[in-house]
One Martini backbone bead per residue (centre of mass of N, CA, C, O) as a GRO file, in nm:
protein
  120
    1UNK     BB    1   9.818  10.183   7.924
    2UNK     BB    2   9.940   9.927   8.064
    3UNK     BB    3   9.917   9.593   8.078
    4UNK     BB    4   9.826   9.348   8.282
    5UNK     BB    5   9.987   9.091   8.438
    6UNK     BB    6   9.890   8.709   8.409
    7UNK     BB    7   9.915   8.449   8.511
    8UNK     BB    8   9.898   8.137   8.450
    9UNK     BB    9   9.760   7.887   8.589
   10UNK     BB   10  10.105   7.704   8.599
   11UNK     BB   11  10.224   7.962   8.749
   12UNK     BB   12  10.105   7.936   8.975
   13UNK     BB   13  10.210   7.973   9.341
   14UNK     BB   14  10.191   7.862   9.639
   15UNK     BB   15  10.374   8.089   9.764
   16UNK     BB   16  10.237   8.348   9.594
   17UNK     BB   17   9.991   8.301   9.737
   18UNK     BB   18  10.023   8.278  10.070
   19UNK     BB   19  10.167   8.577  10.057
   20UNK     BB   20   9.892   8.722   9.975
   21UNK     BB   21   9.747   8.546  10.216
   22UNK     BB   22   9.905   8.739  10.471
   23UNK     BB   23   9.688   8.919  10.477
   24UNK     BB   24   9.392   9.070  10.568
   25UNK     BB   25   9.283   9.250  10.316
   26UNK     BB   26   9.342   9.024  10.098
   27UNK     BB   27   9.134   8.838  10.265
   28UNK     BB   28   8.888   9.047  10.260
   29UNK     BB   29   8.881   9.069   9.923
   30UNK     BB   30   8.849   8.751   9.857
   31UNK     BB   31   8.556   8.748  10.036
   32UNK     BB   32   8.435   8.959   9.853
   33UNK     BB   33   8.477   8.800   9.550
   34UNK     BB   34   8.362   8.504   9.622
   35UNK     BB   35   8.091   8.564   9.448
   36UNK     BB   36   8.204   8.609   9.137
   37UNK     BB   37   8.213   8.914   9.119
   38UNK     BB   38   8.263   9.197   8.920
   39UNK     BB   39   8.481   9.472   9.062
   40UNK     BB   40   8.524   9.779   9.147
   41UNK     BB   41   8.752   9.935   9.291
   42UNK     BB   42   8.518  10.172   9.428
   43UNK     BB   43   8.341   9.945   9.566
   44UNK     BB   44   8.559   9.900   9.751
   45UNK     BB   45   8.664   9.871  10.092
   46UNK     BB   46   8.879  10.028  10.303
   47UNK     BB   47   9.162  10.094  10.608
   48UNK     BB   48   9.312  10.240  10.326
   49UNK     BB   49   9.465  10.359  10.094
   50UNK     BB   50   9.446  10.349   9.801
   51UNK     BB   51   9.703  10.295   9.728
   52UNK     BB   52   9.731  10.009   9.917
   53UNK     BB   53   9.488   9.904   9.771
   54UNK     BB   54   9.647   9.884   9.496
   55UNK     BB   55   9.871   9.663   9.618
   56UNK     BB   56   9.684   9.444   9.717
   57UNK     BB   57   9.560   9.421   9.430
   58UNK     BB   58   9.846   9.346   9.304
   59UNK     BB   59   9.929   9.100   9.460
   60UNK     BB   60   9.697   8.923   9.399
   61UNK     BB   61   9.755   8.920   9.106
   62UNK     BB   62  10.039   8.806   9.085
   63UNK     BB   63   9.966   8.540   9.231
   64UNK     BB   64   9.663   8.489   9.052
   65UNK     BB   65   9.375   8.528   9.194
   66UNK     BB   66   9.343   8.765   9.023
   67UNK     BB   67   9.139   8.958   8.747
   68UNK     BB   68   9.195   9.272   8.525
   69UNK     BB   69   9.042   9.537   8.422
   70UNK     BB   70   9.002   9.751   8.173
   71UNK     BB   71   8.810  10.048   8.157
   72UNK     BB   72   8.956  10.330   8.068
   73UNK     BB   73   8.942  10.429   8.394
   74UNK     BB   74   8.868  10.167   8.481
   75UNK     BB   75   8.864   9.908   8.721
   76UNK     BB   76   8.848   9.555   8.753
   77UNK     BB   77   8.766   9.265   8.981
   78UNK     BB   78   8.849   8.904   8.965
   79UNK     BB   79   8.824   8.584   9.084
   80UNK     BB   80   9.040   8.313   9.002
   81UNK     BB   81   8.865   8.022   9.120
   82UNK     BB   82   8.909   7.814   8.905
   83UNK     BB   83   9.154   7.817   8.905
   84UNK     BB   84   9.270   7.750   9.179
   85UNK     BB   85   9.128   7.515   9.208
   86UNK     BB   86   9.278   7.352   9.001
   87UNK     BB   87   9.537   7.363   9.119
   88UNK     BB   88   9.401   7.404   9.433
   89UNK     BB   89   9.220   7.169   9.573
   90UNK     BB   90   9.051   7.393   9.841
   91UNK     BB   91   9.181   7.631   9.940
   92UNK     BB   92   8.964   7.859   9.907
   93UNK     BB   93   8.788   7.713  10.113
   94UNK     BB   94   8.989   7.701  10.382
   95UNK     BB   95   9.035   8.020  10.385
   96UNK     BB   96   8.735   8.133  10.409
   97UNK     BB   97   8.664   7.990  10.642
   98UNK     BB   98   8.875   8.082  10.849
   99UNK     BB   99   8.826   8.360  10.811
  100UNK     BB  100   8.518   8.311  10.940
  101UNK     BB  101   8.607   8.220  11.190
  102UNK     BB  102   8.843   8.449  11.259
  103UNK     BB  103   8.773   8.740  11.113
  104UNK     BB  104   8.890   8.780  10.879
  105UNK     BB  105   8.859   9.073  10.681
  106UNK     BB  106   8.601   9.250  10.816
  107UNK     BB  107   8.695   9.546  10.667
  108UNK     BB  108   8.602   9.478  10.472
  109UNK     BB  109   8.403   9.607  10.165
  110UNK     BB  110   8.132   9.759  10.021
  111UNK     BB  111   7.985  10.014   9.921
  112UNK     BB  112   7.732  10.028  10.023
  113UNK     BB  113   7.743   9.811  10.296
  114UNK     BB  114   7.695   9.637  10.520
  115UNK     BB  115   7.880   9.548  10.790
  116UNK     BB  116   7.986   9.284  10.928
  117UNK     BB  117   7.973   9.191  11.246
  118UNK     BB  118   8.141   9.243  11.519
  119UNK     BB  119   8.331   9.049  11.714
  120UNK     BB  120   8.374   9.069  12.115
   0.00000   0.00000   0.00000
């Protein structure tokens, strides 16, 4: 299986940051690793076909934001969260905020977790 490419630090671009979280998904995505822990691809939960989580995930690592580790047949990935910030100081602090005020991305979450209470 091939390597997959990570952007540099350097290369992270503004535009191709803001093009990633511009779904809900990917921002759903962003909120549940901003934890720091690398998931399994496996541990992710959303309302899309696996394609499409694997599409969601893979443009979130095109664009910086997550690094992807493959083990076996495993998937694993983690937030890009200190280069990210180093790039844009602040960016990932209030997309985050923003997404938990507007309740953006609550359907993601992690398989065997409570999911968030939906605001009415």
């Amino acid at each position: 299986m091939r390597q997959a490419h990570h952007p540099d630090a350097g290369e992270i671009g503004l535009t191709g940051v803001m093009a990633a979280l511009s779904d809900p998904i990917r921002v759903g995505l962003v909120r549940v690793l901003a934890d720091g822990r690398e998931r399994g691809w496996g541990e992710l939960q959303a309302p899309v076909a696996k394609s499409t989580l694997s599409h969601h995930l893979r443009a979130l690592r095109d664009a910086g934001l997550t690094r992807t580790r493959q083990e076996g047949t495993r998937c694993f990935v983690i937030l890009r969260r200190q280069e990210v910030q180093a790039r844009f100081p602040g960016l990932l602090q209030a997309v985050l905020a923003a997404a938990e005020e507007e309740n953006i991305g609550h359907q993601v979450s992690l398989k065997d977790a409570t999911p968030p209470p939906s605001s009415a």
